[in-house]
C-alpha positions in Angstrom: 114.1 131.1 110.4 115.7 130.6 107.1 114.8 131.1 103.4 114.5 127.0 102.8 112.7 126.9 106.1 110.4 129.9 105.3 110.3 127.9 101.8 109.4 124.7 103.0 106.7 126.5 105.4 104.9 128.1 102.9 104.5 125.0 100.4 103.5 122.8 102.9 99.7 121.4 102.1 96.9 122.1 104.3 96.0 118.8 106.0 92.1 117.7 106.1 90.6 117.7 109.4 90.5 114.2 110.7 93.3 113.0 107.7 95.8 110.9 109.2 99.5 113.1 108.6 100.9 109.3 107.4 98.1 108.7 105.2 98.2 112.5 103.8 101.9 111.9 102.8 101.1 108.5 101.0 98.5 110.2 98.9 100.2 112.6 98.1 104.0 111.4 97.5 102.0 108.7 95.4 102.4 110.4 92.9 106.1 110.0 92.8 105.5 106.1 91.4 102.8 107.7 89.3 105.1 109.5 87.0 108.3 107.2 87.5 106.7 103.8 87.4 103.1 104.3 85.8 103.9 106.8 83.1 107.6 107.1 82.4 107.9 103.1 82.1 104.5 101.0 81.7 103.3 103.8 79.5 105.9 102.5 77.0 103.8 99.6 76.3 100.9 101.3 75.0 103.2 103.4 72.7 105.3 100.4 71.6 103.6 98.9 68.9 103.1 102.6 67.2 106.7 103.3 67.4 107.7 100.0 66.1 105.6 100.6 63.2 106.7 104.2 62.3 110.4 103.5 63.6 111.0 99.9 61.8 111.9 98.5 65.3 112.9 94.8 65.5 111.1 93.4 69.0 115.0 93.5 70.1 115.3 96.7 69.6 112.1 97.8 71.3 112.9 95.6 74.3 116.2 97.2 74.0 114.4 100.7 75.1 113.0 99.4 78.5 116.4 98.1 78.9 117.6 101.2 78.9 115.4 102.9 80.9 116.1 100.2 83.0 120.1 100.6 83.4 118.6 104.4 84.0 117.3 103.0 87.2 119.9 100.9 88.0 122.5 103.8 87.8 119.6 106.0 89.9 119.2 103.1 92.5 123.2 103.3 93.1 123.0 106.8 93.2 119.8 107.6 95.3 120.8 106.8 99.2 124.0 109.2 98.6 122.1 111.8 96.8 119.3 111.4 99.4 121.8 112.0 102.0 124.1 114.7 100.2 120.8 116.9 99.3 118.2 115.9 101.3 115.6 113.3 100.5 112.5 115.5 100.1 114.7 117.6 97.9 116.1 114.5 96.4 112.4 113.2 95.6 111.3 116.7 94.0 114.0 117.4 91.5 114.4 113.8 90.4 110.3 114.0 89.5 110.8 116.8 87.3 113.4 115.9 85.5 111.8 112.7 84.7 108.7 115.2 83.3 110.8 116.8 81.2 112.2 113.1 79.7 108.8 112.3 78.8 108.1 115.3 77.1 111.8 115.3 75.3 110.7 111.6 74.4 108.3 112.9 71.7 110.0 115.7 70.2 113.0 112.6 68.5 112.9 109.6 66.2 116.1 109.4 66.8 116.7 105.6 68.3 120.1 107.1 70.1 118.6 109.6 71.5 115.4 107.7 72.6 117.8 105.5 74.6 119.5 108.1 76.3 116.3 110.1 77.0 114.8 106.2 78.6 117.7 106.1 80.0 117.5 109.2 82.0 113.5 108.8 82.7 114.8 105.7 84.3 117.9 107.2 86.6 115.8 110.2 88.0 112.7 107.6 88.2 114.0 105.3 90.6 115.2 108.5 93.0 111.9 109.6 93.1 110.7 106.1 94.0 113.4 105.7 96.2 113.1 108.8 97.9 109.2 108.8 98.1 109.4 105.2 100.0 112.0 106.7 102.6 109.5 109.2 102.8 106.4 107.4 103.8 108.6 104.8 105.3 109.6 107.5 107.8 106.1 108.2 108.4 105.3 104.5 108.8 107.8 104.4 111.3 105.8 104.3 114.7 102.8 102.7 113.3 101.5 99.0 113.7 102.9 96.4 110.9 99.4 96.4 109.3 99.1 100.5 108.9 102.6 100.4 108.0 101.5 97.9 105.0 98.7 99.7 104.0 100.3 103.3 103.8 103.4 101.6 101.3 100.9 100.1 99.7 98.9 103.1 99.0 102.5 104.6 98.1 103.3 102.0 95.5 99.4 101.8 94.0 100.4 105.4 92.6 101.3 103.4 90.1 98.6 101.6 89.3 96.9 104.7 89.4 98.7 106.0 86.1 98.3 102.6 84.4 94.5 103.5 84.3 95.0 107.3 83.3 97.1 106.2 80.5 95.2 103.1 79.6 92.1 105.3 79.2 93.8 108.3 77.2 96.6 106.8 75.2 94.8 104.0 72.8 92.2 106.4 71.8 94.7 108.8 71.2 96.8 106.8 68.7 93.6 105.3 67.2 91.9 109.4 66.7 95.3 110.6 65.0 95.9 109.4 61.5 99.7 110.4 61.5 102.2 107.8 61.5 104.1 109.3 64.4 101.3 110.1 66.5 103.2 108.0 69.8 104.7 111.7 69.8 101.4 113.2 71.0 101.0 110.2 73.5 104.4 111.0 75.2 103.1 115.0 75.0 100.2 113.8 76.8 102.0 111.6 79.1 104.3 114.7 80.2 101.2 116.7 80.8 100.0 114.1 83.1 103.5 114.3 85.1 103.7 118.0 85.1 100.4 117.9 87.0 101.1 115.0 89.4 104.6 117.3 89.9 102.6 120.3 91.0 100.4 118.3 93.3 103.2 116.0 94.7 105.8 118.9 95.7 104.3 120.5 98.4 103.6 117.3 100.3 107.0 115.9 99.7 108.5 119.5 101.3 106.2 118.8 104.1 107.1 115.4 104.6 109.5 114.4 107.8 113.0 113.3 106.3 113.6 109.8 107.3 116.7 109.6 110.4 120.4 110.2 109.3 122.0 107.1 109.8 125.5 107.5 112.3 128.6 107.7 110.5 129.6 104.6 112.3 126.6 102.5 111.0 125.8 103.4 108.0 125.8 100.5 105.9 122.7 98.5 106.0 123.2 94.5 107.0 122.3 93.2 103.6 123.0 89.5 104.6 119.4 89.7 106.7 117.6 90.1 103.2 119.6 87.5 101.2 116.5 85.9 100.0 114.5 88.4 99.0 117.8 90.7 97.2 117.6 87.9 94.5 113.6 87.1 94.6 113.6 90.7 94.1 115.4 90.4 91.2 114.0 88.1 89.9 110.5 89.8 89.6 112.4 92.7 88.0 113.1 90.7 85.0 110.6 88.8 84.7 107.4 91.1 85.5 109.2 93.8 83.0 109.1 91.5 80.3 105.3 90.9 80.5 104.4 94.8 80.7 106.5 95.6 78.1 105.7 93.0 75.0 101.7 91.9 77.0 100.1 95.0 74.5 102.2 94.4 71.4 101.1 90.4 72.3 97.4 91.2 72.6 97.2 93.4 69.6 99.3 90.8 67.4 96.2 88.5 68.5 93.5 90.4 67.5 93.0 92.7 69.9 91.1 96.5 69.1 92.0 99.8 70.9 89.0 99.4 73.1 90.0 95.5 74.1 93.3 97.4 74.6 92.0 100.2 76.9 89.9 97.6 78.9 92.8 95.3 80.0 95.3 98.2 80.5 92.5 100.0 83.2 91.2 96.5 84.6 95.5 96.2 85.4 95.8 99.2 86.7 92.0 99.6 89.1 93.4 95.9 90.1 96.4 97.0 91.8 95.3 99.9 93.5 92.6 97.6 94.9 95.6 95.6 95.7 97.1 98.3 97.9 94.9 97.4 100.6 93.8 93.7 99.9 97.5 92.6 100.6 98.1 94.4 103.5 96.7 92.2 105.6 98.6 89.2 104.6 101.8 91.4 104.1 101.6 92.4 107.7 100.7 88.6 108.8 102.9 86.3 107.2 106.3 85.8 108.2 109.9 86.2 106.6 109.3 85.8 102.4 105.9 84.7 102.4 104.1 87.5 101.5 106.6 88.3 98.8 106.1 84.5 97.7 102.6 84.4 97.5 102.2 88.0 95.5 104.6 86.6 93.5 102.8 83.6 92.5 100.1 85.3 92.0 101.8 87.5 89.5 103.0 84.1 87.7 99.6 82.8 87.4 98.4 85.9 86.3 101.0 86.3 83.8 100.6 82.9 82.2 96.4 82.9 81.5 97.6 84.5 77.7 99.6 81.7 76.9 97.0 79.5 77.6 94.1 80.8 76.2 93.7 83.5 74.0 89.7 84.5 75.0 89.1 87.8 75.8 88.0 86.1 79.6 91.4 84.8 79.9 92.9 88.6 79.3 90.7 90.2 81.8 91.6 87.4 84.6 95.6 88.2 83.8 94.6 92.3 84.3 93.3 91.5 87.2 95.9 88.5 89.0 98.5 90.8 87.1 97.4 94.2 88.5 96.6 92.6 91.5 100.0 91.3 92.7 102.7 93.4 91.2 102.8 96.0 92.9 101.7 94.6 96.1 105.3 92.8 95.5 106.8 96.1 95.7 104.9 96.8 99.0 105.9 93.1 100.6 109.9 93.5 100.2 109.5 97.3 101.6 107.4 96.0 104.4 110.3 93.0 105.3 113.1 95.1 105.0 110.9 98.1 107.1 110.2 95.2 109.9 113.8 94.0 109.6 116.1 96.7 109.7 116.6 99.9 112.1 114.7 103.2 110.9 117.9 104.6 109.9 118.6 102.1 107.3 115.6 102.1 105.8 116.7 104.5 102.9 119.9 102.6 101.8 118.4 99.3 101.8 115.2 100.5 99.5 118.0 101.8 97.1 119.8 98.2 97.5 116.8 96.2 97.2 116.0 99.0 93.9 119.4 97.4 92.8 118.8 94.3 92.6 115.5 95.2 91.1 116.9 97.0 88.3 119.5 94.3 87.4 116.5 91.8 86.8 114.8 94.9 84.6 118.0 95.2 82.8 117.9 92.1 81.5 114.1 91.2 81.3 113.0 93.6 78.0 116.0 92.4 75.9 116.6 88.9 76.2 112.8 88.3 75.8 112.6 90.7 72.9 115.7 88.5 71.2 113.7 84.9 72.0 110.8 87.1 70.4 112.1 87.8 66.8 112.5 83.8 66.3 109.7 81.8 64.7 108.0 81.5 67.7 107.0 85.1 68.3 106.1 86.6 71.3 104.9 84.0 73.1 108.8 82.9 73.7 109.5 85.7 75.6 106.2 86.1 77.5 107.4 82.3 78.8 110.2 83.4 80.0 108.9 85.7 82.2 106.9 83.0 83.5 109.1 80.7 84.9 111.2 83.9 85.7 108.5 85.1 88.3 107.6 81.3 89.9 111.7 80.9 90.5 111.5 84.6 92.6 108.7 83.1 94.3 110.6 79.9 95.5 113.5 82.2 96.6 111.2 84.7 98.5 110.3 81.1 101.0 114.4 81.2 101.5 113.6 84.3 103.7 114.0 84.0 107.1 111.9 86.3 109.2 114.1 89.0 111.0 112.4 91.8 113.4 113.9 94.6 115.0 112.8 94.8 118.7 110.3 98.2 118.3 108.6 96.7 115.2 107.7 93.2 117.2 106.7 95.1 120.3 104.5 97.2 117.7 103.3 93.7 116.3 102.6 92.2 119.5 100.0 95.2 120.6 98.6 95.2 117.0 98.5 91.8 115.8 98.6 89.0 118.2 97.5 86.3 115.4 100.2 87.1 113.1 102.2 83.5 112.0 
């Protein structure tokens, strides 16, 4: 036996009597989104308006941040599927989520705006390998199970996420509003890398224990793109436009009157709403055919996104948390569930890091151009619109997609799911 082998042994977790292996790996590699998704990007938003303050940010140039953490992904969505299959992809999955630790923690020692691009930048790139990886992961896990299990174990995968929106909603506000220094954001990206250093130590060993998904043969390895046309540009279009909300909805709410604890409240009903998500959606993830499921999460996520505009009451907040937090991720779950049911295992990787793609091009230009319709006279509000109608067009494309199924994943939804439509 070899050292890696001896290695890989030794740190694998000790699985609960009775725990599923599948289920054990989605906890666990959970944690991946935790740190890329829920801290190193939605985090930003509760840090935003305290580093525009001490910083003397236009909104364009605070947008301009997630827009650099979201080229970071985009450049780490290109790269992932090689690196995964150069390195490995549990190896892929473990380094990636350090080194997006150590961005968060670099990302409070600067007020340098330079450097705080670059270091978003590279939160982003090693971010969306981790995700990446961590979904080829459990998707290889999810591989011989029915369509509905399948659903629920990406969706427990994804709700990591959510998962972090509610550690950092409850710690971060509370911190700013305890520390009278004008650069206390520092302490909240400090306390943010503390977070991921934990959720590193934790993740790790059931990432190494994890299955890696199934090379694909040299002769096929490029993924048939043209069977998720649809949902490639739906997709991207929830990239821009859900980015937008979650990085100017805090800076929105505070500009409108809104205390630390209103702030705390909205950011833990969000996140609580989309773990809760993880499992209500599977159902009708696993059900509906083609786009639908991505449709329907994604008008959801439009509604959601829209109460602000409408009404300013603290009522019509709480109902955006929770159609908000509710939906977005479970987006993230449908379009990994249709390409899962679509495509042969072997692809699965390469088309998650394509899908991430198109993903990352709609994130790329979310943050800015609705921080530039922001600084007119009509304020935030502008931007938040845009998002809007952004989200409702991706759900109009997601009812484009036509439903594909690969011959073992519709035996495997015949045995499981006779009702399905």
């Amino acid at each position: 036996m070899s050292a890696s082998s001896r290695m890989l042994r030794s740190l694998s977790p000790a699985r609960s009597p009775g725990l599923p292996a599948g289920l054990a790996a989605a906890l666990g590699l959970a944690l991946g989104p935790a740190v890329a998704i829920g801290l190193a990007r939605f985090a930003y938003a509760l840090l935003l308006p305290s580093m525009r303050a001490d910083l003397h940010w236009s909104f364009a140039t605070a947008g301009a941040m997630n827009t650099a953490n979201a080229l970071g992904y985009l450049a780490g969505a290109l790269l992932a599927a090689v690196v995964a299959r150069r390195y490995g992809t549990r190896r892929a999955f473990v380094v990636s989520l350090g080194v997006t630790v150590l961005a968060l923690l670099a990302t409070g020692g600067t007020g340098n705006t330079v450097a705080l691009v670059a270091l978003r930048a590279v939160a982003g790139a090693s971010g969306a390998v981790t995700f990446i990886a961590g979904a080829g992961l459990v998707a290889a896990a999810a591989a011989t199970v029915s369509p509905r299990r399948a659903a629920t174990l990406l969706g427990i995968y994804t709700a990591g996420g959510g998962a972090a929106i509610v550690a950092s909603g409850l710690a971060i506000p509370y911190l700013l509003a305890a520390t009278s220094l004008a650069d206390g954001w520092r302490w909240g990206w400090v306390l943010l890398a503390g977070l991921g250093a934990v959720a590193f130590v934790v993740a790790t060993p059931f990432a190494l224990a994890s299955a890696e998904p199934p090379a694909p043969p040299v002769a096929d390895r490029r993924w048939p793109a043209r069977h998720l046309g649809p949902v490639l540009v739906s997709y991207g279009l929830f990239g821009a436009g859900y980015i937008a909300f979650m990085t100017f909805i805090v800076a929105f709410l505070k500009g409108h009157g809104t205390g630390p604890s209103g702030i705390t409240a909205f950011w833990v009903v969000l996140g609580t709403a989309s773990i809760a998500g993880a499992f209500a959606w599977a159902r009708p993830i696993a059900m509906l055919r083609g786009g639908r499921g991505c449709a329907m999460a994604l008008a959801v996520l439009g509604a959601g996104a829209l109460l602000p505009l409408v009404s300013r009451s603290p009522l019509a907040a709480m109902g955006s948390a929770l159609l908000v937090g509710g939906s977005f991720l479970s987006v993230v779950t449908a379009v990994t569930a249709v390409a899962r049911r679509s495509l042969q295992p072997h692809h699965l990787t390469p088309a998650i890091a394509g899908l991430t793609v198109a993903f990352a091009v709609g994130q790329c230009l979310g943050p800015v151009l609705a921080g530039v319709l922001s600084d007119g006279p009509a304020g935030l509000s502008v931007g938040l619109t845009l998002s809007v109608g952004v989200l409702i067009a991706g759900a109009v494309v997601a009812l484009a997609q036509r439903h594909h199924e690969t011959p073992d994943r519709s035996m495997a939804a015949t045995a499981d799911s006779p009702t399905a439509v």
